[in-house]
C-alpha positions in Angstrom: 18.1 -10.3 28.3 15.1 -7.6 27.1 11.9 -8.0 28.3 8.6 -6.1 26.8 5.7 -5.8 28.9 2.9 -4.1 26.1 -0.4 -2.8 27.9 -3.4 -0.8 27.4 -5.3 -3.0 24.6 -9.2 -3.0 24.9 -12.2 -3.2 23.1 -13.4 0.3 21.4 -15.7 1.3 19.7 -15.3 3.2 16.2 -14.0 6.4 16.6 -12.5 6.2 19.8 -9.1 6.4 20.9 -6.8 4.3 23.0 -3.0 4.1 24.3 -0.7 1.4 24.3 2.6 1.5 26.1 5.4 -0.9 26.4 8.1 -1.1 28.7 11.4 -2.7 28.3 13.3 -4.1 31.2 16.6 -5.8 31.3 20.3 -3.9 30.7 21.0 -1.2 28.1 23.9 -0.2 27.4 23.3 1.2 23.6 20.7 3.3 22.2 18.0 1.7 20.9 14.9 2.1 18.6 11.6 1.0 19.6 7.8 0.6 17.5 5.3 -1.4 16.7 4.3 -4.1 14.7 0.6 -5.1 14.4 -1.3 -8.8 12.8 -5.0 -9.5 12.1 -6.0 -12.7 11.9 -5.3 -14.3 8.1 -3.1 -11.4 7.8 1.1 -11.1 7.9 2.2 -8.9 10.7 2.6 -5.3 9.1 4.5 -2.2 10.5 2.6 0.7 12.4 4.4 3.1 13.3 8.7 3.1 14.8 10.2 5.8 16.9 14.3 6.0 16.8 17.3 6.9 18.8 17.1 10.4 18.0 13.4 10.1 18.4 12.5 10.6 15.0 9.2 8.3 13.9 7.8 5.9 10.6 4.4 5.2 10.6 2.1 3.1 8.0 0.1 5.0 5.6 -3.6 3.4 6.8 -2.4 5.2 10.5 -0.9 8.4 9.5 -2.6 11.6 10.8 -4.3 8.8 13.4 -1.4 7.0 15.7 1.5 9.1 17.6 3.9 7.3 18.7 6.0 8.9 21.5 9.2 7.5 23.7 10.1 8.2 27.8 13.9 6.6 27.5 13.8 7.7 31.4 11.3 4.8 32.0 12.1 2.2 28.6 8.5 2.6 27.5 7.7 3.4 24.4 3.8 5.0 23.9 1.2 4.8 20.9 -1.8 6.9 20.6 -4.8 5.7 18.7 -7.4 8.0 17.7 -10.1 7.4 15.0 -9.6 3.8 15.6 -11.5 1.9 12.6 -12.3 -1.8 12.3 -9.3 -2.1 9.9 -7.6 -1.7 13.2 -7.9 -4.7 14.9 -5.6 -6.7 15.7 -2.7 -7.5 18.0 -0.2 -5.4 18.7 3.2 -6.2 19.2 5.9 -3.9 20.7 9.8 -4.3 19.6 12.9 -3.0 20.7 16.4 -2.9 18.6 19.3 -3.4 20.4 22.4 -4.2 18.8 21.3 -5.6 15.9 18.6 -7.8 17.8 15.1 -7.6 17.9 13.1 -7.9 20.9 9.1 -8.6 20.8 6.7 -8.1 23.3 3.9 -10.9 24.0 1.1 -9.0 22.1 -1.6 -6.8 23.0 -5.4 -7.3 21.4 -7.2 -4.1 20.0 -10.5 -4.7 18.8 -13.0 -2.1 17.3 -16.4 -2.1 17.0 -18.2 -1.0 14.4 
């Protein structure tokens, strides 16, 4: 069994910056990718940004140049850093994990940015 455990959600204000991180506990024994997923409310939940195996990343176009997402596969967490956040950026965040051929979802994390 995965677990995700997604922190570092807030309330911002335009412009600033914040960092998510998700940790996955439970036994590995594969490889696995990790990202992020993000919904606003009336909205489907849309990619942000995916890091793989070999560590290379996807992001969505609206948070290109903005997000970085980075990986510590010492400690299962998987990071996201948000700069330039805009209002189009609130939501929650969800962090996943693929692990052979299942996906895993953390519980959700709100950002919300103030205009």
């Amino acid at each position: 069994q995965v677990q995700l455990v997604e922190s570092g959600g807030g309330l911002v204000q335009s412009g600033g910056s914040l960092r998510l991180s998700c940790s996955a506990s439970g036994s590995f024994f594969n490889i696995y990718a990790m990202g992020w997923y993000r919904q606003a409310p009336g909205n489907q939940r849309e990619m942000v940004a995916h890091i793989s195996t070999g560590a290379g990343t996807n992001y969505a176009d609206s948070v290109k140049g903005r997000f970085t997402i980075s990986r510590d596969n010492g400690k299962n967490t998987v990071f996201m850093q948000m700069n330039s956040l805009q209002a189009d950026d609130t939501a929650v965040y969800f962090c996943y994990l693929d692990l052979g051929g299942t996906r895993y979802w953390g519980q959700g994390t709100q950002v919300t940015v103030s205009s």
